[in-house]
NUDO-866476 format. One line per 2 residues: number of its first residue (from 1); for each residue x, y, z of N, C-alpha, C. Coordinates in nm, 3 decimals, decimal comma, always signed. Layout:
BEGIN
NUM = X Y Z X Y Z X Y Z ~ ...
END
This chain:
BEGIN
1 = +0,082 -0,119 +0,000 +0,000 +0,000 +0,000 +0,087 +0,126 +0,000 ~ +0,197 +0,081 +0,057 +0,256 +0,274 +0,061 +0,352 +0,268 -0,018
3 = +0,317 +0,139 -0,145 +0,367 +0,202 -0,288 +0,326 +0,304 -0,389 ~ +0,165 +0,303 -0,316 +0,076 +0,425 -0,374 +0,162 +0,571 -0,325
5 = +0,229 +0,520 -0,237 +0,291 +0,715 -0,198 +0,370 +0,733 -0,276 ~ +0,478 +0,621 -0,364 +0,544 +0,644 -0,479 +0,484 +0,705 -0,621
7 = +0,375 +0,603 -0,609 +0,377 +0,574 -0,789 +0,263 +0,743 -0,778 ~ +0,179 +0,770 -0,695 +0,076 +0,850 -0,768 +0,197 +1,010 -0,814
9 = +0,280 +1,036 -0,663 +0,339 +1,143 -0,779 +0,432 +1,114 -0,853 ~ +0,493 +1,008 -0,884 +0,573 +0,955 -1,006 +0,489 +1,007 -1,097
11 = +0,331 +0,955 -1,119 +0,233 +0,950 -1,259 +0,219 +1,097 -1,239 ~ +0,210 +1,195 -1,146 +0,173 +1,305 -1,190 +0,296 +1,400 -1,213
13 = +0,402 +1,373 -1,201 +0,544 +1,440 -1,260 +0,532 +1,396 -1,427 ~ +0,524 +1,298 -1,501 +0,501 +1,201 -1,557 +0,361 +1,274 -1,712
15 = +0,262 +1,305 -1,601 +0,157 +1,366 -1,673 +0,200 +1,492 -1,687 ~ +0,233 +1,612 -1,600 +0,268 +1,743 -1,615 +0,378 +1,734 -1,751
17 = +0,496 +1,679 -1,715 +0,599 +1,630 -1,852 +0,519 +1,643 -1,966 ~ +0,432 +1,548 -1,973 +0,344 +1,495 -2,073 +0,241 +1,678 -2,156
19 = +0,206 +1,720 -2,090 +0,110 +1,844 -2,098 +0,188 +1,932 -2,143 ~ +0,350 +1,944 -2,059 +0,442 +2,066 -2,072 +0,457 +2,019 -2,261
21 = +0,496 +1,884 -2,303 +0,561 +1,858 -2,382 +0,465 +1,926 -2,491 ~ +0,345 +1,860 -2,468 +0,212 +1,912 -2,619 +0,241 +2,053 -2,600
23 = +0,186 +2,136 -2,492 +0,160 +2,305 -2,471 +0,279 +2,345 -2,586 ~ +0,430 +2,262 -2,521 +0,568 +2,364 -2,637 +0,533 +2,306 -2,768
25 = +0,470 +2,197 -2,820 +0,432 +2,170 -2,968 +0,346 +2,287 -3,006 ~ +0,240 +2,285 -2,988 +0,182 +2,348 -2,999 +0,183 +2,506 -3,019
27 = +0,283 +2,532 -2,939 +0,363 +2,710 -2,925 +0,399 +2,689 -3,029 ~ +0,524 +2,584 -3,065 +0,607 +2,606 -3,165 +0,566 +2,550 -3,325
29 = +0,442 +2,562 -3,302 +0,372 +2,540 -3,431 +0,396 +2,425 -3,551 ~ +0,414 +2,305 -3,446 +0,432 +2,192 -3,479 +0,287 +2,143 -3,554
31 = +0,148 +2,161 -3,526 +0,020 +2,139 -3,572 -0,021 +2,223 -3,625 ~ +0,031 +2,328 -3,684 -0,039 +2,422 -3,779 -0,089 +2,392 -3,899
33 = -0,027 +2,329 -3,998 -0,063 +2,245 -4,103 -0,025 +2,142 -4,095 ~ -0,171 +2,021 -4,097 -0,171 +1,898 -4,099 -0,184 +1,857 -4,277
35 = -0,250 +1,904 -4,340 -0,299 +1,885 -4,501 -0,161 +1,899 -4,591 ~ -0,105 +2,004 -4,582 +0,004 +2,055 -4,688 +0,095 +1,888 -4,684
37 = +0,188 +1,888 -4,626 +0,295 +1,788 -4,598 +0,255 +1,625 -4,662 ~ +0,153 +1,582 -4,650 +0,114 +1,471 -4,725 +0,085 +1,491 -4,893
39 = +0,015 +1,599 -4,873 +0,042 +1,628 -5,076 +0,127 +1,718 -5,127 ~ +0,229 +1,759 -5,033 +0,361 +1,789 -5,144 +0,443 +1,682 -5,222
41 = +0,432 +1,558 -5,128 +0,469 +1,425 -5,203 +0,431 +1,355 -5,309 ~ +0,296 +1,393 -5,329 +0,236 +1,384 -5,419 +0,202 +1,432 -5,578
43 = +0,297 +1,596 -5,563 +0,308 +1,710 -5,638 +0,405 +1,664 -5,734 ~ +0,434 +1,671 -5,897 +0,499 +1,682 -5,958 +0,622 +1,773 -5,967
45 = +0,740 +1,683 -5,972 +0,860 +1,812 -6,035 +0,856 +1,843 -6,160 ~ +0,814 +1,932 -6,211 +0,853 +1,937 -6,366 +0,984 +1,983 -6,395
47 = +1,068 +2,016 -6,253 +1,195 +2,023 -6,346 +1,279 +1,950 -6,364 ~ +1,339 +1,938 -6,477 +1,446 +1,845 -6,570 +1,592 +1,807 -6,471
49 = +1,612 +1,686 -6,452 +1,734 +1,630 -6,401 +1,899 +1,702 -6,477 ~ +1,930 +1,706 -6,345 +2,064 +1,805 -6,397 +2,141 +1,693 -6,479
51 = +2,246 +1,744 -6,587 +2,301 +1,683 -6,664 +2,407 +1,582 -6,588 ~ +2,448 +1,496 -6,601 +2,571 +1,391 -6,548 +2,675 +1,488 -6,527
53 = +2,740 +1,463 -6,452 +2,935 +1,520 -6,495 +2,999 +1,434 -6,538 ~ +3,095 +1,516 -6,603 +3,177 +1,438 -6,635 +3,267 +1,377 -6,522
55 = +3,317 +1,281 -6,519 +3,445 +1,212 -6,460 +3,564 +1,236 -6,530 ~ +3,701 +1,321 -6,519 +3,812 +1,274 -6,523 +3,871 +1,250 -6,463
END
């Protein structure tokens, strides 16, 4: 039983971590655009492959 005096604020150091971590995503505008990033992969290059070099 007075492993509960461990573990509950272990889990709530644990959860705060957890909250701090999303809140700085979130600041740092990690979820701003979800849409763009999956269809730029999708987007054509139309531009032309650079020529070989030569080797001497």
């Amino acid at each position: 039983m007075t492993i509960l005096l461990f573990l509950i604020p272990i889990s709530l150091l644990l959860l705060a971590a957890a909250i701090g971590a999303f809140v700085w995503a979130v600041r740092r505008g990690q979820f701003d655009d979800l849409d763009t990033p999956p269809l730029d992969m999708l987007r054509d290059d139309d531009r032309p492959a650079p020529p070989p070099r030569d080797r001497d």
